[in-house]
C-alpha positions, 0 to 999 in steps of 0.5 A: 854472170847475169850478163853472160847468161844474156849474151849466151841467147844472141850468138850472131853477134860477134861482138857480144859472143866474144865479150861472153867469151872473154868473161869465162876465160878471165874466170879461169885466168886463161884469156886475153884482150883483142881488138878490132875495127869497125869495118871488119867487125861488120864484115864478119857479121854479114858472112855469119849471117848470110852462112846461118840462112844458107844452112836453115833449109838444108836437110842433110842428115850427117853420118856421125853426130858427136856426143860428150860423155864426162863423170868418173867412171870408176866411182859407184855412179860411174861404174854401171852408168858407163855401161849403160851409156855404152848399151844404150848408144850400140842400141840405138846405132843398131836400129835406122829407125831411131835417127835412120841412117846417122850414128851416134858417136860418144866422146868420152871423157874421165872425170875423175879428177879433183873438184878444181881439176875436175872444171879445168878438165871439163872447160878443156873438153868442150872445146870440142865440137859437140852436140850435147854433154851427157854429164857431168856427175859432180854438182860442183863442177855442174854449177861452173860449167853450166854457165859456159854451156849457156854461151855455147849453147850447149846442151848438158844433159845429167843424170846424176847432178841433182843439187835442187839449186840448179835453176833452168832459169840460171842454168837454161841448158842444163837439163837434169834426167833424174829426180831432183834432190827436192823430192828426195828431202821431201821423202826423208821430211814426210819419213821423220813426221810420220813417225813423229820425231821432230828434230834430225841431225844433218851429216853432209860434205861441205860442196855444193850438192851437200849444202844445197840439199841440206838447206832443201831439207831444212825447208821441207822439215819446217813445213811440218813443224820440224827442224835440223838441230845440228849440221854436223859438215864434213870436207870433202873426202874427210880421213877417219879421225876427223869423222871421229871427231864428228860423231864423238861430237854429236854423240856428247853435245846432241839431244837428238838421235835422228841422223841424216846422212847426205854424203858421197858414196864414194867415203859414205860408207866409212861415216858407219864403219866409224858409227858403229865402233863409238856404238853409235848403230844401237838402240836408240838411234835413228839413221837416215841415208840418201839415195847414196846408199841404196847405189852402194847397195846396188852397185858393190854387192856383196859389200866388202868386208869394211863396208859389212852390212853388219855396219848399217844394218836397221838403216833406212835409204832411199832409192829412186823408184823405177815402175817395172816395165817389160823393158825394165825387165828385158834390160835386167836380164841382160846385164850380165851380159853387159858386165861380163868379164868387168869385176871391179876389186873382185866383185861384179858390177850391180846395176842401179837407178842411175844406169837405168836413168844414163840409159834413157838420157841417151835415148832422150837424147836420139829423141830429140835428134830425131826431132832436130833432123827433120825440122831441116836443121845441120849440125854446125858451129861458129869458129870464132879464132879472135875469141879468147883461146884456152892455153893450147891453142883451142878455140871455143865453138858454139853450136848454132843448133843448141836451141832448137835442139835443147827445146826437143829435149824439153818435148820429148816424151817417151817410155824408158827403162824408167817409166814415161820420160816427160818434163815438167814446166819446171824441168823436173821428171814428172811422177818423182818417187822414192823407194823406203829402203830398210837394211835388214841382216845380210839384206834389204827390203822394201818397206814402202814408197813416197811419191810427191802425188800421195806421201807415203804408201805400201801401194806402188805409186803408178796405182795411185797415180790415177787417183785423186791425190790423198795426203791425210794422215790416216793413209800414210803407210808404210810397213814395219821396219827394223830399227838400229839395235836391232829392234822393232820398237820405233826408237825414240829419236832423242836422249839426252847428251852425255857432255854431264851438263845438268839441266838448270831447273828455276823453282820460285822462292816463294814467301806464302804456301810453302807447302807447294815450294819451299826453299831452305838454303840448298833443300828445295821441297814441296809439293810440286817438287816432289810431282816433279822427282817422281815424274822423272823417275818413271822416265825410261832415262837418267836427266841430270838437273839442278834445282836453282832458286829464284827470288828475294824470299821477301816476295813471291817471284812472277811465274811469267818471269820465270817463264821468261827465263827459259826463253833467254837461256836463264833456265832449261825448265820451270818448277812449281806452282806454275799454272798455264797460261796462253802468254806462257805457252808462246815461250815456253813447252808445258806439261801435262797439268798435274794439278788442275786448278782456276781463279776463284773469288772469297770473300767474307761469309755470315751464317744465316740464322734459323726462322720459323719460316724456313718451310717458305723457303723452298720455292721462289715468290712466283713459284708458290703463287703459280703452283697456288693457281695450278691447284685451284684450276686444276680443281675447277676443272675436275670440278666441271668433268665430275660435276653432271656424273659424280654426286661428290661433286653435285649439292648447294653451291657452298658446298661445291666450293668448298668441294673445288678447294678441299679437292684441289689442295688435298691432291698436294698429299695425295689425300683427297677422298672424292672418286673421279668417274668421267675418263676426261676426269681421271686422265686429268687427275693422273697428269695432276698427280705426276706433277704434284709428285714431282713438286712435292720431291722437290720441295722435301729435298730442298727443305731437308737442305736448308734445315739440315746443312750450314748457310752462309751468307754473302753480299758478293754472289760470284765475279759478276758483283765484283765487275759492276761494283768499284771496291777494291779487289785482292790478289796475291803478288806474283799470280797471273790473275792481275794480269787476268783482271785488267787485261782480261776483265778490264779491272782497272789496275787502281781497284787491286791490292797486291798481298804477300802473306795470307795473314795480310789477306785475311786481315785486309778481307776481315777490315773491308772496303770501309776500313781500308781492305778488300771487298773480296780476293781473287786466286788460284783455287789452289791456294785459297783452298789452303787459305780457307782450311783455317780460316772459316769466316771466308769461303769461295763465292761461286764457282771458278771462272777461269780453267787452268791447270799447273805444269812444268815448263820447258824450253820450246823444242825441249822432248821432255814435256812429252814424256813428263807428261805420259809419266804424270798420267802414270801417277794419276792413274796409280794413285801416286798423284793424290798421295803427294797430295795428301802428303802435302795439301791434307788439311782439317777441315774448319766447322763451316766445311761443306756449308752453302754459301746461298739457300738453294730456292727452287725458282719457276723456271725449274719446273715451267714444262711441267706446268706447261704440260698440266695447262695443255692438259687441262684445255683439251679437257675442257674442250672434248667436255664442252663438244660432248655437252654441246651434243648432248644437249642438241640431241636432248633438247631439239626444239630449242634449235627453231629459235631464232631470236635475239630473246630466244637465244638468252632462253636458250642459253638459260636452258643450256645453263640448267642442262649443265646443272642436272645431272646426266642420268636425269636429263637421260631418264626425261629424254627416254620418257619423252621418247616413250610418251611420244611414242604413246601418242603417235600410236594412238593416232594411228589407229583412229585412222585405221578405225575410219579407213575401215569403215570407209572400206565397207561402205564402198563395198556395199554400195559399188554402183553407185561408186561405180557410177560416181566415178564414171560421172566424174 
């Protein structure tokens, strides 16, 4: 068939034309051999050629130009679409704008045969001489004919063949005018996931355009993590019974309750009917038409009596959306004019998405004649009357136009009745969209659209067209809908089957902590199976299942075994005490953990004995000798602030030393007796304080501890001393912390010893490395916790080191996980989850519960931001005290700053020394008498000087001549 598709591209030579002839004739048994010789063989090339370059430049528009039209005009496609065709063709003959002057004339063609019949017919009807074929409906005869087309260079234009598998790159002339059945599986895979359902079930006849669209589906419900769990084929125009026996079939052997239903409308509406008798439209179920459905609507309304809307009501469909237009709306009002007088079994003729697409494929159609015509192209065919003949007499034409004209087609962009009409590169409409049809009593309405630009959405898709496209989940939208039943509720979407197959349930039989499964001939209790019956009977359904155990019940079976099993069909579900794991995960769908649990280390553990030192205790090395330190400072610097202004801390130097350590430590018990008066001082004292109160609550709740609670005491200090040690290390058999160790923690598998009985564990504990034992054990919490109830001369060393939690495991895809899950938080948030705990896991307690594995020591670095604090506290202190000083002693002692040397400097320093030492009030009280005294002798001097200006005053007065004459000599 390649090669045919190849020598469709080359019509000018006859002898591939003719070979392409002979290759679809022989298809249909209808051909014959013929012979030529080489010198007419390149007469007639010549001729054909000389007549093709004749014709290219002569613009002559025909009179008429005839057009195919083959579908079955009698189906629920058929009946409007014919009409539309019809209207479409008289309007565009009525207007000599459209291809000014030529008529289009319609050679119609019934095809409302069988599928075989239906090809034969078809391969008879394109012996005509014809410019395009709007048609055929049937995707079947679609796939044969197609090919043919491609020799003839016929155009196909179809508006209702929309099997996604017709490729243009296969098919070059097929040009489908509708939305491809891609979108539409897309719509139906964005419907399933928006309301979270993960399985469907598939209905759909066994032809071309059932299965392709199926398989379309399944790859669009794979991109969103969902499946078809069933194909359920039905032949071609099946009877009743058989459509019994498919939905008898699903009903009894299927989880799920989603159904999709790709199916004709011609018997679709019988696979309902049939639904509805098994009760198979009430609550609970789902059902999912295509667009199939929505032209019934549209097509047979009201439905007769056999197709009651009472069948489907609560069903969802699509429809192909068309935005309203003022054509849309022009076109509408005048069907029933169009229909007038045409009742089909006593019911007018509705008019749906397809007439409306029929209609603009003709008008595509002109377009591109229009387009044809003026380039200068006639309308011609090559007779070929060597080819092989159909039986009849009737020779195969090509038409020397089809590929100009087919790239018209493809260019054409105009406004229809179905919104702009523009192809893609792809060949599809651009803006594919779907109406969300809900079925609703007597009616139907709208709950939202898809569109492939932005999903789901309550808007009309031309509003969202404009927009960046937004696919997040939040704006997937769509209105309430009315579900099977009828019921608002969103149904589930499975339920298990009724075939009463029970689920396989493996439980472990296991050899040590029986308390979480215990297996006694057929009584299976524990723990974690009654976790397990309490779950399922809060679930809103009845699950059959059989408990079966699994293992020797000499050793305790391998929880990733036992996973394992589910994957190979061993096992439906896994109960017991299996914990999650990422391995297991891979296999397996879990619960919710209903215990939450992780891997921990005991290890031997001795008492620490009572000392009479234990007051030391508290606080760290480093922790006592900075806190030492920070008081002596804390004191000295006190000290230095108080020491000019307060006579507490004034007196002989044995005195003020002792001041500085009695101050210093007393403030530990808030004792001390020393005022403090400078601001600097009391800033100080209060910061002090704060943090001696913060250290010494420290230190009397870690003392109580420590004198009041039991220690215990240990080599081993968690997993990290038994990762750099090489003693060997325990686990119990079966417990995924082997694999832990080695695969995980890098342990080689030499350092551990697998243990069956806890009585082994504790004996191998108790013997140590140096006698053949373990240094420590490593496992579940869970189970050491039950371990340790009775046997006090271990404990858990550290804390857990892992996170795991144990659940239920069902096979991958299994629906059960999900509810089992909500169920286990039910109990937990009832109080059912702790009292099956108690029940089974309630323990006496052994003497050294509760008792500390370490003293809690409080180490430096507890408390370095409050020593920090204090250290910063203490330096700006010093600093503005050392300023002040600095300025008090310029001030007070101005002669000292004219010395200049190197000798006056250590006398200057000498004096700033003893300035230090006098108290502020004596070196304020010798400045003010200074002051005064300086003050005394300034007025001394100053009236002397009054005494002699006086007298020298008088004299001039008395002797003015001979001042007068003094002056006047000089």
């Amino acid at each position: 068939m390649a090669a045919e598709g190849d020598l469709g591209h080359r019509p000018h030579s006859f002898f591939t034309f003719s070979s392409s002839i002979s290759e679809v004739k022989l298809a249909v048994g209808m051909a014959r051999q013929f012979t030529m010789n080489r010198v007419g063989l390149w007469l007639l090339v010549v001729v054909v050629l000389f007549y093709n370059g004749i014709c290219i430049n002569v613009s002559t528009r025909p009179e008429v130009v005839t057009v195919g039209v083959m579908f079955s005009f009698n189906s629920v496609i058929g009946k409007p679409s014919k009409i539309a065709v019809e209207a479409a063709v008289e309007d565009i003959n009525s207007n000599p704008g459209i291809l000014k002057g030529t008529k289009l004339n319609l050679e119609m063609k019934d095809a409302d045969y069988s599928e075989f019949l239906g090809i034969v017919e078809a391969l008879k009807f394109m012996e005509k001489e014809m410019v395009a074929i709007i048609g055929p409906q049937s995707s079947v005869t679609t796939h044969v004919i197609s090919h043919v087309a491609n020799v003839l260079q016929l155009p196909l234009l179809s508006f209702s063949s929309t099997d996604p598998t017709l490729s243009p790159i296969e098919f070059p002339f097929f040009v489908r005018t509708a939305q491809n059945d891609l979108y539409q599986m897309a719509a139906i895979a964005e419907l399933v996931d928006f309301y979270g359902w993960r399985e469907v079930i598939a209905i759909y006849e066994d032809d071309d355009h059932g299965r392709n669209g199926i398989a379309a589906l399944g790859d669009k419900l794979a991109e969103r993590q969902c499946k078809i769990s069933y194909k359920a084929v039905l032949s071609p125009d099946p009877t009743r019974d058989e459509i019994a026996d498919l939905l008898v079939n699903i009903a009894m052997s299927s989880e799920s309750r989603i159904l999709v239903v790709h199916v004709p409308g011609s018997w679709g509406p019988l696979v309902f009917s049939v639904a509805q008798h098994f009760g198979m439209l009430s609550k609970g179920y789902v059902w999912i038409a295509t667009n199939w459905l929505s032209t019934v609507l549209d097509t047979n309304s009201p439905l007769a009596q056999e197709d009651a809307m009472d069948n489907i009501e609560g069903v969802l469909t699509l429809r192909m959306y068309t935005p309203e237009s003022e054509l849309k709306r022009k076109f509408i009002s005048r069907w029933s004019n169009l229909t007038r007088g045409k009742v089909v079994d006593g019911r007018p003729i509705g008019l749906n998405a397809y007439a409306l697409y029929a209609y603009d494929t003709v008008w595509l159609l002109a377009r591109a004649l229009d387009a044809f015509f003026e380039q200068g192209r006639n309308i011609s065919f090559s007779n070929q009357s060597q080819a092989s003949m159909l039986q009849g007499g009737n020779d195969l034409s090509v038409f020397n136009g089809g590929k100009l004209l087919l790239r018209n087609i493809l260019q054409v962009s105009m406004n229809g009745l179905t919104g702009q009409v523009r192809f893609t590169s792809d060949r599809n409409l651009i803006h594919p969209a779907f109406e969300v049809i809900n079925v609703i009593g007597n009616g139907y309405r709208r709950i939202g659209y898809w569109s492939n630009h932005s999903g789901l959405s309550i808007l009309p898709p031309e509003t969202l067209w404009s927009k960046p496209p937004n696919r997040s989940s939040s704006n997937q939208k769509l209105h309430d809908a009315i579900w099977p039943g009828p019921t608002k509720e969103k149904p589930r979407g499975w339920t298990f089957p009724n075939s009463r197959r029970h689920l396989k349930i493996g439980v472990p039989n296991r050899v040590s902590y029986r308390e979480f499964v215990s297996v006694h001939g057929q009584s299976i209790t524990g723990y974690s199976i009654d976790v397990f019956t309490a779950a399922l009977n809060l679930l809103p359904y009845a699950v059959p299942y059989k408990l079966i155990a699994y293992g020797d019940g000499l050793t305790n079976p391998s929880g990733l075994e036992l996973v394992r099993l589910i994957t190979v069909g061993e096992f439906d579900a896994v109960v017991g005490d299996i914990a999650i794991t990422t391995n297991r995960t891979r296999m397996a769908d879990f619960t919710q953990p209903y215990i939450e649990s992780g891997l921990v280390v005991v290890a031997p553990v001795r008492e620490v004995d009572s000392s009479p030192w234990a007051f030391l205790r508290p606080f760290t090395g480093s922790m006592w000798a900075v806190t030492a330190i920070c008081f002596l400072v804390v004191g000295t610097v006190i000290w230095i602030l108080e020491h000019r202004l307060n006579d507490d801390f004034r007196g002989p130097p044995r005195r003020q030393v002792v001041t500085i350590l009695w101050f210093s430590f007393s403030t530990w018990f808030f004792a001390h007796r020393e005022n403090t008066v400078s601001a600097l001082g009391r800033l100080l004292l209060i910061i002090w304080l704060f943090v001696v109160l913060i250290i010494n609550s420290s230190y009397t709740a870690s003392l109580t501890s420590i004198l009041t609670v039991q220690h215990l005491s240990s080599p081993i200090k968690g997993i990290e001393t038994l990762l750099s040690s090489s003693d060997p290390i325990g686990y119990q058999r079966g417990s995924y912390a082997r694999n832990y160790l080695i695969n995980e923690l890098n342990v080689h598998e030499s350092r551990l010893i697998p243990f069956d009985s806890p009585e082994e564990a504790a004996k191998a504990l108790k013997d140590g490395p140096n006698k053949g034992g373990v240094v420590a054990m490593v496992d579940d919490r869970a189970y050491m916790e039950l371990f340790l109830s009775t046997r006090c001369e271990f404990s858990i060393i550290g804390h857990e080191f892992t996170k795991r939690g144990w659940g239920f495991a069902f096979r991958k895809g299994s629906p059960l996980p999900l509810d089992m899950s909500t169920a286990i938080l039910k109990m937990s948030e009832d109080g059912d989850l702790q009292r099956i705990h108690d029940k089974w896991l309630s323990r006496q307690a052994c003497s050294s519960e509760g008792a500390k594995t370490e003293v809690d020591r409080l180490p430096l670095r507890r408390f370095w931001g409050l020593f920090i604090i204090c250290a910063f506290a203490c330096i700006i202190a010093l600093f503005l005290h050392f300023l002040k000083m600095v300025r008090q002693f310029s001030k007070h002692y101005p002669e000292e700053h004219q010395y200049s040397s190197r000798s006056s400097r250590t006398a200057r320093f000498q004096t700033f020394f003893s300035f230090f030492n006098e108290k502020e009030d004596d070196v304020r009280s010798r400045s003010k008498r200074r002051q005064i005294e300086g003050s005394s002798s300034r007025t001394d001097n100053g009236s002397t000087s009054n005494s002699n200006y006086d007298r020298g005053h008088t004299d001039t007065e008395i002797s003015p001549d001979k001042t007068t004459g003094n002056s006047c000599q000089v």
